[in-house]
C-alpha positions in Angstrom: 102.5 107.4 93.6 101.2 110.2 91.9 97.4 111.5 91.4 95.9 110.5 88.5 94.7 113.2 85.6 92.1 115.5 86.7 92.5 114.7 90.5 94.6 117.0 93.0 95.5 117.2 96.8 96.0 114.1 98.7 96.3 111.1 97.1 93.7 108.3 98.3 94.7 105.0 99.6 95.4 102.7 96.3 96.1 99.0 96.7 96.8 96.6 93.4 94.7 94.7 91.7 96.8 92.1 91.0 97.7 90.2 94.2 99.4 86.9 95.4 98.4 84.5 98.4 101.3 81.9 98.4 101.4 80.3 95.3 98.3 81.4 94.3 97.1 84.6 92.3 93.9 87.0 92.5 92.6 90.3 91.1 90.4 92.5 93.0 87.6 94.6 91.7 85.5 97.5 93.2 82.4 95.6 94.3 84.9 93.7 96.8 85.1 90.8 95.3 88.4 88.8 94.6 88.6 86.6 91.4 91.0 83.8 91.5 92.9 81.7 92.4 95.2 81.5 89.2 98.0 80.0 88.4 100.3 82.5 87.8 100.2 86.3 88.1 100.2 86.6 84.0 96.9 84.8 84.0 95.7 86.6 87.0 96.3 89.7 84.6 94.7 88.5 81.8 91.6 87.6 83.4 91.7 90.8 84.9 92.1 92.8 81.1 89.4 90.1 79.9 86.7 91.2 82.7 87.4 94.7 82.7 87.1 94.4 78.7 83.7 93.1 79.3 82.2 96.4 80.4 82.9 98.7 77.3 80.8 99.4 75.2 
């Protein structure tokens, strides 16, 4: 992994947003909360773009 733009020094610890438990699919957002299950991790991803849409302005 690399550091995103703007940051340097050590890189923090990163996990995915998208994420599978068996057969079933999440995404995972800041306030700790997983969203899911889905079927599939292409929905899991969409609903994830579709929520994070939701906060611009």
């Amino acid at each position: 992994m690399e550091n995103r733009t703007g940051e340097s020094g050590l890189l923090p610890f990163r996990t995915r947003r998208v994420f599978n438990l068996g057969n079933e699919w999440f995404f995972a957002v800041r306030d700790e909360k997983d969203y899911g299950p889905f079927e599939n991790q292409q929905q899991a991803e969409n609903e994830l773009a579709r929520f994070l849409n939701s906060f611009q302005l």
